[in-house]
Backbone as CSV, one residue per row, in Angstrom:
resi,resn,N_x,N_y,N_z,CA_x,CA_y,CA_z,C_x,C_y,C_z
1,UNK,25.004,-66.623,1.570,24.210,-67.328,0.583,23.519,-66.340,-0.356
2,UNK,23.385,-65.337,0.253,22.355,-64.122,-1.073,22.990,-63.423,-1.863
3,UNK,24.237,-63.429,-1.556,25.816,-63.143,-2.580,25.431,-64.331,-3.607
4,UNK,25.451,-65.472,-3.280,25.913,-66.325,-4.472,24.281,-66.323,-5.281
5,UNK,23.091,-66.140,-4.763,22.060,-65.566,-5.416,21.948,-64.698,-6.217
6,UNK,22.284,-63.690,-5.819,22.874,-62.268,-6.690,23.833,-62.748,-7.779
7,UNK,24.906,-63.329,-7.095,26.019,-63.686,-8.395,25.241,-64.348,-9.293
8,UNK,24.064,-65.180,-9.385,23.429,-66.416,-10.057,22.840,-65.680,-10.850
9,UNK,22.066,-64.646,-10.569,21.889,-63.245,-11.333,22.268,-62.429,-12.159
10,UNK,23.222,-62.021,-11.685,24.137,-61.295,-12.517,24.989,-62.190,-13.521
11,UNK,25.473,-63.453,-13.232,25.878,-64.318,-14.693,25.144,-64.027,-15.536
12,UNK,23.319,-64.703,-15.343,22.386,-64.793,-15.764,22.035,-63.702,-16.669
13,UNK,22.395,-62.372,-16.197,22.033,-61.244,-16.709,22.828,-60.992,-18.164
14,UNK,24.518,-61.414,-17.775,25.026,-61.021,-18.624,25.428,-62.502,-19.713
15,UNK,24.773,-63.338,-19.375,24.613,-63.891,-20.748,23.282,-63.869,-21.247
16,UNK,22.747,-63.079,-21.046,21.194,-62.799,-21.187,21.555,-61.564,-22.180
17,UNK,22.340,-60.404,-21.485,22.494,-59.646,-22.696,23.649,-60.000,-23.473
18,UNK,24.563,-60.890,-23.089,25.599,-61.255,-24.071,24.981,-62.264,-24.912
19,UNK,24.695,-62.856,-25.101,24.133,-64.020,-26.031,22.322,-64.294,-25.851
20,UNK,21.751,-63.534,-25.609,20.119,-63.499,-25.262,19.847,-64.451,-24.828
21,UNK,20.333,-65.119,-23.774,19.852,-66.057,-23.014,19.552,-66.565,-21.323
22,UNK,19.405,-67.042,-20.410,19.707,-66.251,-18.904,19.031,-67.273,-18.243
23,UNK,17.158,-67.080,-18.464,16.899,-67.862,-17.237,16.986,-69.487,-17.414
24,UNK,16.649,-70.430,-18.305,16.428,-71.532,-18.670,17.966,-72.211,-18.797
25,UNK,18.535,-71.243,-19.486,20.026,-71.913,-19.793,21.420,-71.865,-18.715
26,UNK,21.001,-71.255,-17.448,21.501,-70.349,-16.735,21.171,-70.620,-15.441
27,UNK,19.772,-69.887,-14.897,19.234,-70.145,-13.165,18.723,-71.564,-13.131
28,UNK,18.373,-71.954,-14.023,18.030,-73.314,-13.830,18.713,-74.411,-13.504
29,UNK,19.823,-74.568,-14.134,20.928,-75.381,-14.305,21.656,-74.992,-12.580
30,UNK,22.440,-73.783,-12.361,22.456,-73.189,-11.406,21.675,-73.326,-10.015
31,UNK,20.290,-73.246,-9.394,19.615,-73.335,-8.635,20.002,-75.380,-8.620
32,UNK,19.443,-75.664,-9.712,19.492,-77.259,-9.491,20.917,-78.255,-9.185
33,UNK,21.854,-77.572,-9.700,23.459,-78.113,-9.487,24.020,-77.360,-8.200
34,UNK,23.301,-76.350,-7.921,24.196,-76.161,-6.679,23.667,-75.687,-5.327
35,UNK,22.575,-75.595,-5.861,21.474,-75.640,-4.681,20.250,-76.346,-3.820
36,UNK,21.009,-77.459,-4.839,19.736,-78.577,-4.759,18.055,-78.068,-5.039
37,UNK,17.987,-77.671,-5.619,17.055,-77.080,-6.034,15.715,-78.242,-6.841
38,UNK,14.798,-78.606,-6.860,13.925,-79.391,-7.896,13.736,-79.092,-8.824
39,UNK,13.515,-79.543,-9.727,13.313,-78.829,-11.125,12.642,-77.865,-10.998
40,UNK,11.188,-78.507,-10.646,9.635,-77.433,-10.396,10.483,-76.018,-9.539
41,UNK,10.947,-76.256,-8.129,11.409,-75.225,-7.977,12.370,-74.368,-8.483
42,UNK,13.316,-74.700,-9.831,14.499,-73.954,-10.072,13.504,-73.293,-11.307
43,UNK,12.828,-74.059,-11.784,11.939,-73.324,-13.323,10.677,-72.255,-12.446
44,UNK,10.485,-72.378,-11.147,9.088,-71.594,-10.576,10.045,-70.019,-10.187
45,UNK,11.037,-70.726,-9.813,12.079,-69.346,-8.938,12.666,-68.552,-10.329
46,UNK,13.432,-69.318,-11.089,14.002,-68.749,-12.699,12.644,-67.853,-13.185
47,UNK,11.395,-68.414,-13.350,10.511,-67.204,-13.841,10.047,-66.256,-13.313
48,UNK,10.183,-66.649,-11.765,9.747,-64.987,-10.822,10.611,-64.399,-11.620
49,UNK,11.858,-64.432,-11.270,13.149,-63.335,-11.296,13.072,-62.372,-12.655
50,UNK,11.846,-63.067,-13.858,11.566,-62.582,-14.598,10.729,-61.301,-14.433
51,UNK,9.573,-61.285,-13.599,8.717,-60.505,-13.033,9.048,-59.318,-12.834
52,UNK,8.375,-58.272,-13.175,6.917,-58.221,-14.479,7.582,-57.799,-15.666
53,UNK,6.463,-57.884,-16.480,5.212,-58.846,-16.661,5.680,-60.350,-17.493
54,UNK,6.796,-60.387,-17.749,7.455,-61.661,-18.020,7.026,-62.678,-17.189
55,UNK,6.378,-63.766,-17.866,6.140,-64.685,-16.912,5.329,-64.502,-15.769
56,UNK,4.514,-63.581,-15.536,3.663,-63.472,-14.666,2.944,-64.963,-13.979
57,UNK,1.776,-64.725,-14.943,1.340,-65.849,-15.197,1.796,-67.791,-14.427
58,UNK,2.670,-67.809,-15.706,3.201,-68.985,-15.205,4.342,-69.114,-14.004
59,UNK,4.708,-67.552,-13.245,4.891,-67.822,-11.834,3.779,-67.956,-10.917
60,UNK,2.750,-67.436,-11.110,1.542,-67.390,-10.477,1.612,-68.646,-9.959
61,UNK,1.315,-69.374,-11.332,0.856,-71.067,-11.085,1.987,-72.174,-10.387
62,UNK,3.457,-71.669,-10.607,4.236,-72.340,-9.654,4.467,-71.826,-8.306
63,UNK,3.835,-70.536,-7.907,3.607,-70.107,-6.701,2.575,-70.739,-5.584
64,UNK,1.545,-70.801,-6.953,0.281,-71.719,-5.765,0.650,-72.883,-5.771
65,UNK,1.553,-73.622,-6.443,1.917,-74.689,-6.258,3.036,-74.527,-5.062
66,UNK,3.911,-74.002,-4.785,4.503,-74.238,-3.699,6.463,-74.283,-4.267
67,UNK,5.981,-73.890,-5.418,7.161,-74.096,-5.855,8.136,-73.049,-6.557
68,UNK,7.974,-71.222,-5.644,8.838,-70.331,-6.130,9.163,-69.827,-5.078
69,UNK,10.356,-69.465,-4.647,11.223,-68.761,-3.552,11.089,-67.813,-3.463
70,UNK,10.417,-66.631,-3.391,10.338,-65.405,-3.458,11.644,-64.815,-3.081
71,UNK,12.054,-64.722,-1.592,13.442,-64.200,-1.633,14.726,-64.229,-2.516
72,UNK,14.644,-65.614,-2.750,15.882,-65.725,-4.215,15.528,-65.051,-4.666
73,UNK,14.195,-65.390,-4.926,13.887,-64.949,-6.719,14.219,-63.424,-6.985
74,UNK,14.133,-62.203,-5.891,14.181,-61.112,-5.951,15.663,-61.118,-6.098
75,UNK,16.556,-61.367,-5.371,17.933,-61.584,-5.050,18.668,-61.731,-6.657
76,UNK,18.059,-62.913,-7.148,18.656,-63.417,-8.298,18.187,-61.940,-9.701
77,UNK,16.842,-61.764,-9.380,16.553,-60.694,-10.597,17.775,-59.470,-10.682
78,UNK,17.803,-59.241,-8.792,18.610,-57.843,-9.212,19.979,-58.082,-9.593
79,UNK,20.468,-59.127,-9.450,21.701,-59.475,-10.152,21.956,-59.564,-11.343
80,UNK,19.960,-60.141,-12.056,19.962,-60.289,-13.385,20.494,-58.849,-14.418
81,UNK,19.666,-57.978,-13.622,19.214,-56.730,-13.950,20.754,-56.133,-14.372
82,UNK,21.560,-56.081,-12.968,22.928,-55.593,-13.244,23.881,-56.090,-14.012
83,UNK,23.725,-57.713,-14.300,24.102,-58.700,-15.364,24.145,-58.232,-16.861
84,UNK,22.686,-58.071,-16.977,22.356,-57.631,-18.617,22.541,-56.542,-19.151
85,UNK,23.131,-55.453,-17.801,23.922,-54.648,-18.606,25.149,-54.446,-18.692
86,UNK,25.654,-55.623,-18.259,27.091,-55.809,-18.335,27.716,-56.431,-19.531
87,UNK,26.421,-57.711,-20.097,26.492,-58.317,-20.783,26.148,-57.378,-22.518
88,UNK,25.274,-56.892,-21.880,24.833,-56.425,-23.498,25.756,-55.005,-23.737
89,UNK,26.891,-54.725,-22.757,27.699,-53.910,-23.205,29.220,-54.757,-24.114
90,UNK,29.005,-55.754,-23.027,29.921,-56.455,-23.824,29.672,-57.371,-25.424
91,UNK,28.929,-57.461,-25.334,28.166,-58.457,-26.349,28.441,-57.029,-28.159
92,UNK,27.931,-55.687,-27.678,27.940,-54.705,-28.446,29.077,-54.057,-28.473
93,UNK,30.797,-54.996,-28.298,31.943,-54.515,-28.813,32.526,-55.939,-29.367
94,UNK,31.852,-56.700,-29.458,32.540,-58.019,-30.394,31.595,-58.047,-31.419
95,UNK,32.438,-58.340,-33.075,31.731,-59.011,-34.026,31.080,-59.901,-34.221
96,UNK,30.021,-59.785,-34.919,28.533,-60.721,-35.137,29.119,-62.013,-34.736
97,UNK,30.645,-62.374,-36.266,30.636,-63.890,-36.074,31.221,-64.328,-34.777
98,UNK,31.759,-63.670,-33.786,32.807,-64.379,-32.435,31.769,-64.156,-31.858
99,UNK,30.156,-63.351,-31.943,29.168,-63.562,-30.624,28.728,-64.760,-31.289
100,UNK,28.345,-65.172,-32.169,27.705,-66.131,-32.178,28.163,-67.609,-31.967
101,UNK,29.824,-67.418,-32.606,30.709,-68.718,-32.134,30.337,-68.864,-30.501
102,UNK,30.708,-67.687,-29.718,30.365,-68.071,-28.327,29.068,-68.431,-27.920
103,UNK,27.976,-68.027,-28.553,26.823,-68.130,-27.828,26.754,-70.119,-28.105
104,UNK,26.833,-70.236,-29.938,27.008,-71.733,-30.556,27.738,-72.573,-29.219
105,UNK,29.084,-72.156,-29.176,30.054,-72.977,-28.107,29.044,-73.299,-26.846
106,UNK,28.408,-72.593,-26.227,28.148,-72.041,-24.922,27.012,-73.514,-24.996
107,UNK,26.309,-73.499,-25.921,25.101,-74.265,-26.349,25.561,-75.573,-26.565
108,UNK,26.771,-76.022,-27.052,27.258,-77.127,-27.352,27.475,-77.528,-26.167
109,UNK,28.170,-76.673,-25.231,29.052,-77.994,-23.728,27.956,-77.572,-23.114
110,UNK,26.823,-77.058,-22.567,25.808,-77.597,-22.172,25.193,-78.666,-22.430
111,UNK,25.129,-79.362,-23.988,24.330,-79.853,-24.542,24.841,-81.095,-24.943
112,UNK,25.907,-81.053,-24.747,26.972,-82.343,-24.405,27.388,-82.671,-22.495
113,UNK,26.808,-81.683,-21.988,26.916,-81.993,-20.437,25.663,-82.774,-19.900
114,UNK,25.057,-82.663,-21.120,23.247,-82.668,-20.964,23.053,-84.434,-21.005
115,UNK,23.632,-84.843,-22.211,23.633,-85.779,-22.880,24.760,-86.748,-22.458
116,UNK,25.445,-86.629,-22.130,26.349,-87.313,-21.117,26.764,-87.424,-19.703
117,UNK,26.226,-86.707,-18.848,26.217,-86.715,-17.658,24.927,-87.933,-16.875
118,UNK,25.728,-88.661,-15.924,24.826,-89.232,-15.518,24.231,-89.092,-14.448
């Protein structure tokens, strides 16, 4: 199970540096579709993994609430970590317009998975 944590990470990472995006669009969706995860807990665990000083704060407050995993959350960062530089190597050998078609695409079938899924 801390493999597929890590892996959740490291996606995370590298569309974080491939298209600047990771925890919201990414661990969230992720933790909650396949881990059963609650919202509160997939958005409390997604902002540890940010930590520090990202999100400090507002992990704090889903911590005293009861609602951040600490172990993921470490699990998932260092995946992030190794992610975003996988991603932002790749991201910095394709042209402006095919990163942005992908990042656009990437945003669309989420956002049509969003809106049609029941």
């Amino acid at each position: 199970m801390i493999i597929l944590y890590i892996l959740i990470g490291i996606l995370a990472g590298v569309f974080g540096g491939f298209l600047g995006l990771g925890g919201g669009v990414i661990i969230i969706p992720a933790l909650i579709y396949f881990f059963k995860f609650s919202q509160h807990q997939a958005q409390g665990t997604a902002i540890a993994t940010l930590l520090p000083p990202i999100g400090l704060l507002a992990a704090f407050k889903y911590y005293k609430s009861g609602n951040v995993n600490i172990p993921i959350a470490i699990f998932i960062a260092l995946g992030f970590f190794i992610g975003g530089y996988i991603g932002a190597s790749l991201a910095n050998k394709i042209p402006e317009e095919k990163l942005r078609f992908c990042f656009a695409l990437l945003l669309l079938a989420l956002s049509l998975h969003l809106l049609f899924k029941k």
